[in-house]
C-alpha positions, 0 to 999 in steps of 0.5 A, a space after each residue: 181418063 176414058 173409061 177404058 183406062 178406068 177399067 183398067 185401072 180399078 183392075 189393076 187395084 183390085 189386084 193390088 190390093 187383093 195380093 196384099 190383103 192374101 199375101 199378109 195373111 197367108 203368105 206369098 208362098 201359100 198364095 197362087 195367081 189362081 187364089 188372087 184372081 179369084 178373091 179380086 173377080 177378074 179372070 186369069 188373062 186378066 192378072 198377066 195384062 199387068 204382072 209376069 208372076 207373083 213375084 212380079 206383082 209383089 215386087 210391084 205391090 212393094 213399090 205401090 205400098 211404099 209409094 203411098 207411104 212416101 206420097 202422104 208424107 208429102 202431102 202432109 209436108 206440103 200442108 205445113 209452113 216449115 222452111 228449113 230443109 233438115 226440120 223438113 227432112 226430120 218432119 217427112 221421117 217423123 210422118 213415115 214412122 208414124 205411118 209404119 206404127 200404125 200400119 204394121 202389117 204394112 211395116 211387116 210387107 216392106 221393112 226390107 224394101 223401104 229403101 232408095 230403090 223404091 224411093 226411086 221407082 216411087 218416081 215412076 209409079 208416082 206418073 201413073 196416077 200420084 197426085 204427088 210426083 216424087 221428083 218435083 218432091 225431090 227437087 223441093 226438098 234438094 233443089 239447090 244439092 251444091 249445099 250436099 255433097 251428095 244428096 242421093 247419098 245422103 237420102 240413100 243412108 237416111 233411108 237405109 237408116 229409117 227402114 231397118 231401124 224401124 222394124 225392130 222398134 216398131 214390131 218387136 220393141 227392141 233394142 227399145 220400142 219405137 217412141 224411145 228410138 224416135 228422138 235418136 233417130 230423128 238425132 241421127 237423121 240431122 247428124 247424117 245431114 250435118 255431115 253431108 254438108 258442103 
């Protein structure tokens, strides 16, 4: 990478994160571009190198944050031994969960968004600058799809599944807290698997 595209990179980030940290704190409504490209320290033409508007870095921000959800279950996949496509599929749900536990804030930003959409516009974020590429990912844990009917599908609802479920759990304890809901959801990950099975 040459020095320009660094630049330009920690640029960017800055802006990433800059948004982020003022948008979980005050608000994207109470947030301007002016108060985000203040915080960050670059000038205003700078923010519209990358993003159309607010709304387009918060979009971007939600795939960003999610990619790196999904890029350190990944990597913690990658550091285990485990073989069997569920027990790696539960592991990888069981490694976002406690991400989400431990981060609420970042829990909060993207309950909504933690869906295939995003999973899918991971793939493309992850070509910028991922060391994790998410259709190789992919392609590991459903390279051979004859033995799904639909994996797309499947990944589509355990997803769905995962995000929505998690919030309530997570941030409000309810129907129950997120340690009770666990084993059931991990259950039910397995189930929805079973149940795509050619």
């Amino acid at each position: 990478m040459s020095k320009i595209d660094e630049n330009k990179q920690i640029k960017r980030e800055s802006l990433l994160d800059t948004a982020f940290r003022l948008f979980t704190s005050k608000g994207i409504h109470k947030t301007s571009i002016s108060d985000i490209v203040e915080d960050a320290g670059v000038a205003k033409g700078t923010f519209y190198l990358y993003f159309k508007d607010k709304y387009d870095i918060r979009n971007k921000l939600i795939v960003h944050k999610s990619s790196e959800v999904f890029k350190r279950a990944g990597l913690a996949l990658k550091a285990t031994d485990i073989t069997v496509l569920e027990d790696r599929v539960v592991f990888l749900v069981d490694n976002i969960i406690n991400q989400l536990k431990e981060d609420t804030t970042l829990m909060g930003f993207i309950h909504k968004n933690l869906s295939w959409g995003v999973f899918v516009n991971a793939f493309i974020e992850a070509g910028d600058d991922s060391e994790v590429d998410f259709n190789d990912l992919y392609h590991i844990m459903f390279g051979d799809e004859r033995q799904f009917d639909n994996p797309k599908v499947m990944v589509y609802m355990i997803l769905e599944l995962v995000g929505s479920t998690c919030y309530s759990a997570i941030l409000y304890s309810e129907p129950v807290g997120i340690e009770e809901l666990r084993p059931y959801l991990l259950r039910t990950v397995r189930a929805v698997m079973a149940m795509h099975r050619v």
